[in-house]
N, C-alpha and C positions, 0 to 999 in steps of 0.2 A: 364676733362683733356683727350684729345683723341692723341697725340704725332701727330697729322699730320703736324705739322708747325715744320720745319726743323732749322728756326732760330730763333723758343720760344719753344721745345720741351714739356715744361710744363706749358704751357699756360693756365690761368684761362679761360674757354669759356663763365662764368657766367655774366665776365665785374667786377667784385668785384676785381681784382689785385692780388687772390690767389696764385701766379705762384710758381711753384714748382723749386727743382733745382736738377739736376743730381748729385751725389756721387759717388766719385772713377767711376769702370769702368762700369756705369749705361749708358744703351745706347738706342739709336731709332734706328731700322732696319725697312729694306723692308723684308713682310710678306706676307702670306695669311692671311688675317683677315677674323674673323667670324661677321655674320649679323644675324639678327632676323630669314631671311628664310631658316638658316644653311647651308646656301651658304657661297662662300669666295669671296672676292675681294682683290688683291694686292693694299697695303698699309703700313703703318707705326705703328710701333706697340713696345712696350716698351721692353727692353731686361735686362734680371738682371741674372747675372753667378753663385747665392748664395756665392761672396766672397766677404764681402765688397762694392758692388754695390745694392742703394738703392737708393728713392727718399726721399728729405723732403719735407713737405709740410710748412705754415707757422704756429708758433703757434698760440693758443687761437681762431680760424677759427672757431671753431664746438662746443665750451664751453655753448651758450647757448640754443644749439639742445636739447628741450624737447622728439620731435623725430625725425627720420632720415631714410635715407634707403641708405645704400652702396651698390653702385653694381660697376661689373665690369667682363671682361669677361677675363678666367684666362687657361694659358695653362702652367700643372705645368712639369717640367724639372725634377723634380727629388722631388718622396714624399718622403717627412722626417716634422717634426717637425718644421713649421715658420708660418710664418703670411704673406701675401699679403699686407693688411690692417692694421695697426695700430695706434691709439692714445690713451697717455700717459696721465695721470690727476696727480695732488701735490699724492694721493692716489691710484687712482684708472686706468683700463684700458680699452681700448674696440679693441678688436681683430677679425681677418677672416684669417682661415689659414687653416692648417690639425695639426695632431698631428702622432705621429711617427709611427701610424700602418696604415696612411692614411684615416682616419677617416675626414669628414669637420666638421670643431669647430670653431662657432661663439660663444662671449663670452661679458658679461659685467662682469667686477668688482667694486663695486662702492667704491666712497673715504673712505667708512668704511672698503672696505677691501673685502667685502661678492661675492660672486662669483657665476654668474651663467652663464650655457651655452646650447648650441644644440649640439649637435655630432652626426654624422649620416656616417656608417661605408657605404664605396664604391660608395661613390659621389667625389669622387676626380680621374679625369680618365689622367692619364698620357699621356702627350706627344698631346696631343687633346684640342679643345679649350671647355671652358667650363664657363654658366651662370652663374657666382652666382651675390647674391641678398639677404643682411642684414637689417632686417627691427625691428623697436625699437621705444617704445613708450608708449602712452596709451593703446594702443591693445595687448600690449605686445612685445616679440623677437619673429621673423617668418624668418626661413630660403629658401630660394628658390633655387632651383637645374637647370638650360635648363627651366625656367619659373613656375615649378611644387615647392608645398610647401611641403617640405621634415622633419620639422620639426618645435617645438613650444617651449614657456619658457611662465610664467607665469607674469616675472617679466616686470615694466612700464617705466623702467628708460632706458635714451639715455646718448648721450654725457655730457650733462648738470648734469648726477649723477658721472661723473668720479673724479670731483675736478679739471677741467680747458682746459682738452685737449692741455697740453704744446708742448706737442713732438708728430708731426705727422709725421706717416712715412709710404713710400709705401715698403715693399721686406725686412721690418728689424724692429726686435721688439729685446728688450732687454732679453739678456740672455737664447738666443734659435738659430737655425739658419738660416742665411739671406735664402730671397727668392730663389729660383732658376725658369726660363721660362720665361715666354712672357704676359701680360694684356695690351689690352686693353677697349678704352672707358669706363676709370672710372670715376665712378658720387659719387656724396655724395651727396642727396636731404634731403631739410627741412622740409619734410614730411614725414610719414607713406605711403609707394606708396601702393596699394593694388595689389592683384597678376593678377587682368587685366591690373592693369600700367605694371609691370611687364613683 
């Protein structure tokens, strides 16, 4: 999903019909986007006010991800406690956000309940755009910071330990608060990327 198409804003690029859809006052603006060579180029780029403006995606998408890697590049508006990234399982959840002292927190919890995460205090730089990069699997959780691996978990489980991936959402997870800033070029890949994909 990169917002550049004006009259499918969330457009699946894959060709799978993934398309997402706008909520409440979830919007595409013209921006400075950021690029691999920390350059900017004007373009199009997701806008979420942290009030009720979020994206969904569609459910059961990512259910049978043994691994995966979420990236996307994320400029936060205001840290506080939310998630960028999230999907919901019958049990369980898989989260990318900060937590309230501004900490980055990648997180599985599997349909059992059991919870595990990365946290890694002052990788979350306000007002700037910024890499991240959720990677889950065989190899384990591997968090990535601007291409650099900032953090590890031990545990092997992706989307497919959640209990279904029902409720996918960009800028809004339950019972915390919506997003607030600017992502783009988010990917959800059916792989382990390794940190030279990265």
């Amino acid at each position: 999903w990169n917002f550049d198409d004006p009259l499918q804003p969330m457009f699946d690029a894959t060709g799978n019909g993934h398309h997402g859809s706008l909520k409440e006052d979830a919007s595409i603006v013209p921006a400075s986007q950021p690029d691999s060579s920390s350059l900017s180029r004007l373009g199009k780029v997701l806008q979420l006010d942290g009030n009720d403006s979020y994206i969904d995606l569609p459910t059961h998408i990512f259910r049978d991800l043994e691994e995966a890697t979420v990236e996307a590049w994320v400029k936060w508006g205001n840290i506080k406690e939310t998630r960028f990234f999230n999907s919901s399982g019958e049990n369980g959840d898989f989260g990318i956000g900060t937590l309230g002292d501004g900490r980055l927190h990648f997180f599985i919890a599997d349909a059992e309940g059991k919870l595990r995460s990365i946290e890694v205090q002052g990788a979350a730089f306000h007002k700037e755009w910024s890499h991240i990069a959720a990677v889950s699997g065989k190899r384990g959780m591997r968090l990535y910071f601007n291409g650099d691996q900032i953090g590890t978990e031990g545990y092997t489980g992706s989307f497919s330990s959640i209990g279904g991936s029902m409720t996918n959402r960009v800028g809004r997870a339950y019972n915390i608060s919506d997003f607030e800033g600017q992502i783009d070029e988010l990917r959800v890949w059916k792989v382990a990327r390794s940190e030279v994909d990265i």
